[in-house]
C-alpha positions in Angstrom: 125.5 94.5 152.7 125.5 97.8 154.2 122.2 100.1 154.6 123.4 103.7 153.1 120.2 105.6 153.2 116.4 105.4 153.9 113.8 106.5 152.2 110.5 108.4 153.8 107.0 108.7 151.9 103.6 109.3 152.4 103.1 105.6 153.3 103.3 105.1 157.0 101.6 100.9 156.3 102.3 99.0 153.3 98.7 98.5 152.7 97.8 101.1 149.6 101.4 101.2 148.6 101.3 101.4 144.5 102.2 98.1 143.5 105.3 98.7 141.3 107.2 101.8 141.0 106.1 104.6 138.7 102.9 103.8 138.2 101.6 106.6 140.6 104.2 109.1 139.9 102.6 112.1 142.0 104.2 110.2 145.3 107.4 112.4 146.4 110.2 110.4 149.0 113.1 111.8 150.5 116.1 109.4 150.2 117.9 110.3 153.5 121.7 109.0 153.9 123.4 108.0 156.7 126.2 109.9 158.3 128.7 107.7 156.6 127.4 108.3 153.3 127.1 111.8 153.8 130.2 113.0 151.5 129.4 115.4 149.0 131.6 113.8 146.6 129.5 111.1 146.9 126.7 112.8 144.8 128.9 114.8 141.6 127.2 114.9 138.6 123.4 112.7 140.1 122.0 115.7 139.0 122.8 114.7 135.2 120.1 112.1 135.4 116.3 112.2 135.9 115.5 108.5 136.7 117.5 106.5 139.4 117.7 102.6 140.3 117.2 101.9 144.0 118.1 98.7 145.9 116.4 98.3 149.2 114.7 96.1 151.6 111.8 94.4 152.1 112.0 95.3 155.8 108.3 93.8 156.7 108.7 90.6 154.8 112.0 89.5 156.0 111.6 85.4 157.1 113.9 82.8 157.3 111.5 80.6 155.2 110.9 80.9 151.7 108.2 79.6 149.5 109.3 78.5 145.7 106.1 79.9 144.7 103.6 82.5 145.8 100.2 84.1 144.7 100.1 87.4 142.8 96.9 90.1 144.0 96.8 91.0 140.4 95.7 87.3 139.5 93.4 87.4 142.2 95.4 86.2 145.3 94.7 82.4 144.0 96.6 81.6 141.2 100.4 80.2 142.5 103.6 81.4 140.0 106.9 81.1 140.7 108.3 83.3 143.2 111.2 83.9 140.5 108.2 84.5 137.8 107.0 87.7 140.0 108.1 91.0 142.7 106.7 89.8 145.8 107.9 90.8 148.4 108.0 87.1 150.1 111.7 86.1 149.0 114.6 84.1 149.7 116.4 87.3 150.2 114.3 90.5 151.0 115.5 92.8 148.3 113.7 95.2 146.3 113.9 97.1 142.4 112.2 100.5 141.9 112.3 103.2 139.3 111.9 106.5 140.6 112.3 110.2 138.9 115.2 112.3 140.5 113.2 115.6 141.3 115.7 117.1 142.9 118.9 117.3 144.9 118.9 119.3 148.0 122.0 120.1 150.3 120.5 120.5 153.9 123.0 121.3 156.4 121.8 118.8 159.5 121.3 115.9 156.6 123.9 116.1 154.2 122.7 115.4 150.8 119.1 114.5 150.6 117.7 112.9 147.1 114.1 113.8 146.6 112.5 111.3 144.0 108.7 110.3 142.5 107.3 107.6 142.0 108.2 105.4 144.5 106.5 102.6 145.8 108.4 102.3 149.2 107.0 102.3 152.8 108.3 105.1 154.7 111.2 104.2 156.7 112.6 101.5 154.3 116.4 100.7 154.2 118.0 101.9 150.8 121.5 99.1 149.9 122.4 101.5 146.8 121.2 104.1 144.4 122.2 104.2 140.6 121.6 105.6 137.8 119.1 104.8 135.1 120.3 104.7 131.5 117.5 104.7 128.9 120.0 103.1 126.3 120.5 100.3 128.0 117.6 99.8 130.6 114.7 100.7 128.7 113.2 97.4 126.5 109.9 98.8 124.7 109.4 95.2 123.5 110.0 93.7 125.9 107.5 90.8 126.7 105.6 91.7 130.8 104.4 87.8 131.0 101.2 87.2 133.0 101.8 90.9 134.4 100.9 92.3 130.6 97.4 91.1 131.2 96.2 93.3 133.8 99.2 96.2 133.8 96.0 98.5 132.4 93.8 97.4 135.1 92.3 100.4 136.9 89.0 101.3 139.1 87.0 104.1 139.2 87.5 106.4 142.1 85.0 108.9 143.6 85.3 111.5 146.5 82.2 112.2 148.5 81.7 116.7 148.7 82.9 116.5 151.9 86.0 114.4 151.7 87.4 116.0 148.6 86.7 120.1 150.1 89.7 118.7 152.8 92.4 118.3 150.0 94.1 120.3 147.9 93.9 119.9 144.1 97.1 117.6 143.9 96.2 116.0 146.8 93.1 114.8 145.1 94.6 113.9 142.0 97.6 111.9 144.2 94.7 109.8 146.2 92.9 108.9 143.0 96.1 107.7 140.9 96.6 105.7 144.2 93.1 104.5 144.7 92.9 103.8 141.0 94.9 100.5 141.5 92.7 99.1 143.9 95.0 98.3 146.9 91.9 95.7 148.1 92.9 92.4 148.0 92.0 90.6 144.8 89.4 88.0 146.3 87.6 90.8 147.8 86.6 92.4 144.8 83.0 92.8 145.3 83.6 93.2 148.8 81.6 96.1 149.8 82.8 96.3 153.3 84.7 99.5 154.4 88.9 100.1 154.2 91.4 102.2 155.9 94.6 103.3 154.5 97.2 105.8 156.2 98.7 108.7 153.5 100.6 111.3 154.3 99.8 111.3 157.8 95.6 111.0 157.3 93.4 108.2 157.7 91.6 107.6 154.2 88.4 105.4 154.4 87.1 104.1 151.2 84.7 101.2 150.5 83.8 99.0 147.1 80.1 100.5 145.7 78.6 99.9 142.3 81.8 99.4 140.6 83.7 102.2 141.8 85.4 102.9 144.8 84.2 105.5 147.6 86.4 107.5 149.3 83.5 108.1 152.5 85.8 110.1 155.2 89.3 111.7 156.3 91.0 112.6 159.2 
């Protein structure tokens, strides 16, 4: 398999990285191709579609050991499923599924083609194998059963901004870290942890910590 693109987002460290695709849509990646990919021909009529399939790499979990089961966060980091039961990252080959909204297609002249997508739960950097298109008729299954996933895909925590953190932001910026921040990226054992975390987006340091329920968003830089 051949790496035809990568993608670049606000996530410079996998820690804080939404879990699945789409569920924070106000992320924004640019899907970069490589030279040889470059043709416009390539791209005629991607701009007929909002949503987009990628294929990509699990470039910080690649191993050349594999575990038949593994332990989801969302069960609390405890509970062992099948590694073919879940999306970890952990797998006998590296390869990841997202879901992302075509924003935009812009022609650049020193990068060819450039895709512009949101909601994507990639780290910036990662290696794209393909992009195709989504097709509601046949992709989307309303009734479909989510398994063990169903039980917690409504989790979410509250998120507060002290004054002074939340005068450094823009409006969408504050409404981006609190759709991220609302899925509690803390590991699952650690939930009444009230120690302090660090997470990297969009080039600033974020540092939050667990308080009375809520989550704290204490400084940024």
């Amino acid at each position: 398999m051949k790496v035809i693109a990568k993608i670049y987002t606000e996530f410079d460290e996998k820690f804080g990285i939404p879990r699945q695709s789409g569920i924070v849509g106000e992320t924004v990646g640019r899907i970069v191709f490589e030279p040889e990919y470059r043709n416009p021909e390539a791209f005629r009529g991607i701009e007929g579609y909002t949503h987009l399939w990628l294929i990509w790499q699990f470039s910080e979990a690649v191993r050349d050991v594999w575990s038949p089961t593994v332990r989801p966060p969302r069960l609390g980091g405890n509970k062992r499923m099948g590694v073919f039961a879940t999306r970890s990252p952990y797998r006998p080959n590296p390869i990841g599924l997202s879901s992302v909204r075509l924003l935009r297609v812009d022609h650049t002249e020193t990068e060819g083609t450039v895709l512009v997508v949101g909601g994507a739960d990639l780290l910036s950097g990662t290696p794209i194998y393909d992009v195709k298109p989504y097709l509601a008729y046949t992709d989307s299954h309303p009734e479909a059963k989510g398994g063990f996933a169903d039980g917690v895909m409504d989790y979410k925590i509250e998120v507060e901004l002290l004054e002074c953190v939340e005068e450094k932001l823009s409006k969408n910026e504050v409404q981006k870290l609190i759709a991220i921040l609302e899925q509690d990226p803390r590991p699952s054992y650690k939930s009444e942890d009230e120690r302090s975390y660090g997470m990297k987006l969009d080039g600033k340091e974020i540092t939050f910590k667990y308080e009375k329920g809520k989550l704290l968003v204490t400084n940024i830089e």
